[in-house]
N, C-alpha and C positions, 0 to 999 in steps of 0.2 A: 504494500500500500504506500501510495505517496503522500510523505509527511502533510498534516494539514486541511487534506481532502477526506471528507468522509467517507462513507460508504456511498451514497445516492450521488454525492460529486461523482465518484470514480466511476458508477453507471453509465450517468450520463456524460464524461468524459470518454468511454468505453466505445457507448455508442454512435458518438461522434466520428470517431477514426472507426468504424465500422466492424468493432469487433463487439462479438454478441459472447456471450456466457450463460451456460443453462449446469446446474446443478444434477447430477444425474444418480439416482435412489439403485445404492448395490450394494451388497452383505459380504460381497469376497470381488478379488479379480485376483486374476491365474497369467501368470506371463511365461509363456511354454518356452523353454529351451532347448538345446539338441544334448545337453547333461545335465540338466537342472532345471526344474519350475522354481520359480519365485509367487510367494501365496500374498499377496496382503490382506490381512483381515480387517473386519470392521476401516473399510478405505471412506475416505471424503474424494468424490469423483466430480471433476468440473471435465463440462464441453465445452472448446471455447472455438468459435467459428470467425476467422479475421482474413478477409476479404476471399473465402469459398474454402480457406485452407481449417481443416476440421482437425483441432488436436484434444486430447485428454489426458489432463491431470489429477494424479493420482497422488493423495496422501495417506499414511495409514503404517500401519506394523506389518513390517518383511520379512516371513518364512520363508528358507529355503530349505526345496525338496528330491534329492539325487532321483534322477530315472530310475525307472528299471528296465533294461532290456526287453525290448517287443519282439515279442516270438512270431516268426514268418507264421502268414495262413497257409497252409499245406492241405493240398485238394487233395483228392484221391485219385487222381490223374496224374500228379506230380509225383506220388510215391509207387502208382503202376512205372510210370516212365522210368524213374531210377533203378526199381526193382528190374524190368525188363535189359537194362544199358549195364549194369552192377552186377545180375546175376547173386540176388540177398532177400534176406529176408522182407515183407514190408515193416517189421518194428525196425530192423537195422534200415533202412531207408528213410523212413520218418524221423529217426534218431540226427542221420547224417543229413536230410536238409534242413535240421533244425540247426544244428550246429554250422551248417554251412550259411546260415542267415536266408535260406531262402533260395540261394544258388542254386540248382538244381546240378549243372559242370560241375562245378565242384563238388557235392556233393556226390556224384557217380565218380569223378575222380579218385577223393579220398575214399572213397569203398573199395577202389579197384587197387591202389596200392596201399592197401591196411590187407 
């Protein structure tokens, strides 16, 4: 805030240079990582819209929470295919594209030289 000006000043100073602010009612916000979410709880959330550019601010207490590795979806197409290329079991097929992140190559690879 700038020294001086109230609150209804800064509005309407606000609105002058064309920036708008809307308050926005939320219980949590979640900011996804690629090794870490950050949680802030109980956040004070502002929209602030200044000339079309839409940004939000975010006050509030920051959790942070390690991943956990996402396990590939594995059809049953995917563990025919390995099984047929591998020449294995389907649990040792489902095992090795789980470990293989989803790979399917690799995954008949590392069967084939294990």
């Amino acid at each position: 805030m700038i020294p001086g000006m109230n609150a209804r000043q800064m509005q309407r100073a606000m609105k002058q240079m064309g920036i708008q602010q809307v308050e926005v009612d939320a219980t949590e916000v979640i900011i996804k990582g690629s090794e870490k979410d950050i949680i802030i709880t109980d956040p004070q959330v502002s929209k602030v819209n200044m000339m079309g550019q839409e940004t939000y601010q975010v006050v509030g207490e920051a959790h942070e929470r390690e991943k956990e590795p996402e396990k590939p979806e594995i059809s049953d197409d995917d563990v025919k295919t390995v099984v047929e290329q591998a020449g294995c079991s389907e649990e040792q097929a489902r095992k090795s594209i789980e470990e293989s992140g989803g790979d399917l190559a690799e995954a008949i690879i590392n069967l084939k030289q294990g």
